[in-house]
C-alpha positions as CSV (number, residue, x, y, z in Angstrom):
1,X,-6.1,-18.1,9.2
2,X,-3.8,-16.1,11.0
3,X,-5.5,-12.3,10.3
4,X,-8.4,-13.6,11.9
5,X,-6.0,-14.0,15.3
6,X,-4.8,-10.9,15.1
7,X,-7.6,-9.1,15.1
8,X,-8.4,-10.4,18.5
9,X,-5.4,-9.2,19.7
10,X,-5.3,-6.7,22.2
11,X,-3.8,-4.1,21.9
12,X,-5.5,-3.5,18.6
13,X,-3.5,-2.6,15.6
14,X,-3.8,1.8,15.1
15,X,-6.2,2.7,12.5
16,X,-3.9,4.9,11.4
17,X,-0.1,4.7,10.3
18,X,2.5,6.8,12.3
19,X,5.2,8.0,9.6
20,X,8.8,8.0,10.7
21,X,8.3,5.2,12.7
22,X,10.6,1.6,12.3
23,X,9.5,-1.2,10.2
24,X,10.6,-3.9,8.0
25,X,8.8,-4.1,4.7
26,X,8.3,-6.8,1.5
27,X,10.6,-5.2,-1.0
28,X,8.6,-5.0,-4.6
29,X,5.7,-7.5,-3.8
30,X,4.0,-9.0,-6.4
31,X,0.6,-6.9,-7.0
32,X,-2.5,-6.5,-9.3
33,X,-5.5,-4.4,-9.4
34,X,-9.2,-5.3,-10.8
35,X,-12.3,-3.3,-10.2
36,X,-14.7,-5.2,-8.3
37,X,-18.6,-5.1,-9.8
38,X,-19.6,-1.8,-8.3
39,X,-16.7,-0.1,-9.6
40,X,-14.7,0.1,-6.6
41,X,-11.0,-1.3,-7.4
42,X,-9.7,-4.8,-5.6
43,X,-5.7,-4.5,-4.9
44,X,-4.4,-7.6,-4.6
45,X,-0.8,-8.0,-2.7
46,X,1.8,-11.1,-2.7
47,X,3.5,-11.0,0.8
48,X,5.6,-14.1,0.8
49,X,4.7,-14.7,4.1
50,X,1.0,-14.9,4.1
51,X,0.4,-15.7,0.1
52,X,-2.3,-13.0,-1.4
53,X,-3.7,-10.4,0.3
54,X,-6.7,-8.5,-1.1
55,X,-8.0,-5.0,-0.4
56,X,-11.3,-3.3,-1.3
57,X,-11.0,0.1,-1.9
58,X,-14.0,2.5,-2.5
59,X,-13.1,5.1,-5.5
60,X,-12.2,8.0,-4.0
61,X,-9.0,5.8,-1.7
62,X,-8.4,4.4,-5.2
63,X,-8.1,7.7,-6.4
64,X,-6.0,9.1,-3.4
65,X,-3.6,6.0,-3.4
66,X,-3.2,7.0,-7.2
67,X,-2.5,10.3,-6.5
68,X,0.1,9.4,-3.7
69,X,2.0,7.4,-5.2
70,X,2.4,9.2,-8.7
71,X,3.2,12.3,-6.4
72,X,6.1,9.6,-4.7
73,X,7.5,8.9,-8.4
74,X,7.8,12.5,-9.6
75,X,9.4,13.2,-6.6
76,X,11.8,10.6,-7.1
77,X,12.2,11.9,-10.5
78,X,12.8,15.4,-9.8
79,X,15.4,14.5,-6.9
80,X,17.3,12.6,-9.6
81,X,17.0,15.6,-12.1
82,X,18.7,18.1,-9.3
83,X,21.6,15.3,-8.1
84,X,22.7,15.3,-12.1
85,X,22.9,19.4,-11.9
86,X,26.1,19.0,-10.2
């Protein structure tokens, strides 16, 4: 498949994500979530472009992916809360 090609590539994709920069993203993909046998949790990922794509991630990521995105949400929430003050 075509991941396996891109791994080869050179230069290699980061490791890690550099915020503010430009990208185009999948808006509201199709997702689930499953842990896997050891207790580690499997997110699974519809990009339309490639079909499913599935991620293991140990607990604590889990955890820290949780904690993001509910962090993201009361955010939004809050935001929303001050707009309506005025």
């Amino acid at each position: 498949p075509l991941g396996y090609f891109i791994i080869l590539m050179k230069p290699e994709v980061a490791g890690d994500f550099a915020f503010r920069q430009s990208f185009s993203a999948v808006p509201d993909p199709g997702w689930a979530s499953e842990p896997d046998r050891t207790g580690d949790s499997v997110l699974h990922l519809r990009d339309p472009r490639y079909g499913w794509l599935h991620y293991l991630l140990p607990s604590s990521e889990a955890g820290n992916l949780a904690t993001t995105l509910l962090k993201q949400v009361q955010e939004k929430a809050t935001r929303g809360t001050n707009d309506n003050k005025n």
